[in-house]
C-alpha positions as YAML, in Angstrom:
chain: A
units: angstrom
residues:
- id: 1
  name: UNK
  ca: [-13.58, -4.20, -58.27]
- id: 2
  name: UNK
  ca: [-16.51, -4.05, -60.57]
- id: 3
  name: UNK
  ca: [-15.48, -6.83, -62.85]
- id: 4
  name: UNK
  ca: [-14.54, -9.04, -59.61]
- id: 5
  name: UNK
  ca: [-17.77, -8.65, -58.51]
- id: 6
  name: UNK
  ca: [-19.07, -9.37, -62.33]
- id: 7
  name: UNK
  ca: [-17.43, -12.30, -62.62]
- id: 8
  name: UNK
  ca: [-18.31, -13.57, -59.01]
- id: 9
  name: UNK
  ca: [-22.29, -13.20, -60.11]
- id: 10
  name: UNK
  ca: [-21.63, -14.67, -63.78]
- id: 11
  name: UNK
  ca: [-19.73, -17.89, -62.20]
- id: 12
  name: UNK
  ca: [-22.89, -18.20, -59.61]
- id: 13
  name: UNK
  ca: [-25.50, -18.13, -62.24]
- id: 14
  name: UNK
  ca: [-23.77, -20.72, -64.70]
- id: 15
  name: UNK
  ca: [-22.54, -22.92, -62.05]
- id: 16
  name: UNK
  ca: [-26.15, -22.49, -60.15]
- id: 17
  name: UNK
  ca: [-24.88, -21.54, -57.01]
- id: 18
  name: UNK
  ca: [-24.86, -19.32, -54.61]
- id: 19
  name: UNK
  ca: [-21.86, -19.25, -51.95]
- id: 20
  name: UNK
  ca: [-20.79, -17.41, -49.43]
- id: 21
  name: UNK
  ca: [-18.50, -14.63, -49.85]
- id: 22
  name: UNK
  ca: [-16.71, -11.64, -48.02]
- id: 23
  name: UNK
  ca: [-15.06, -8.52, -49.28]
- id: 24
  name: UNK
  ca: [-13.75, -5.18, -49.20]
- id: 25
  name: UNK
  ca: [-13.27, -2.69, -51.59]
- id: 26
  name: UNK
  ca: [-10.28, 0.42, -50.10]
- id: 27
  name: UNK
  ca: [-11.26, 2.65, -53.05]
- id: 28
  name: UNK
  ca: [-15.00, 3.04, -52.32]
- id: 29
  name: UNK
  ca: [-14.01, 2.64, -48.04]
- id: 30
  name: UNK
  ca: [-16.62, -0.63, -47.95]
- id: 31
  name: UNK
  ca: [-15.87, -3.66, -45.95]
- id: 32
  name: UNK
  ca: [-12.27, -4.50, -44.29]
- id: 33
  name: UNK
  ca: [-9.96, -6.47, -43.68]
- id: 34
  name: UNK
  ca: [-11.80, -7.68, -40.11]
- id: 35
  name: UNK
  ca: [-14.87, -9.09, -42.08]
- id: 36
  name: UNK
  ca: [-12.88, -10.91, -44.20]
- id: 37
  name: UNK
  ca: [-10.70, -12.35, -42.01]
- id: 38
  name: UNK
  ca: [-13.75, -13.40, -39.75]
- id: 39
  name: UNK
  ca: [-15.31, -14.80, -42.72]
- id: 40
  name: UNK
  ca: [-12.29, -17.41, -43.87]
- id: 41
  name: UNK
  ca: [-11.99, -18.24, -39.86]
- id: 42
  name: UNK
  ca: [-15.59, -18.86, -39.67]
...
């Protein structure tokens, strides 16, 4: 999950953006499935 995230922040700083993003993570029990699904429907 760590290097996801990594690479999320690395693409945001050299593209000089910031978007929007949603996630969970089952091996640390943070975020679910809901928020994510809210987030694409949004």
């Amino acid at each position: 999950m760590q290097r996801i995230t990594t690479l999320r922040e690395n693409m945001n700083t050299v593209y000089e953006q910031k978007t929007d993003y949603a996630s969970f993570d089952v091996m640390n029990k943070q975020g679910s499935m809901k928020d994510v699904l809210d987030f694409i429907c949004a």
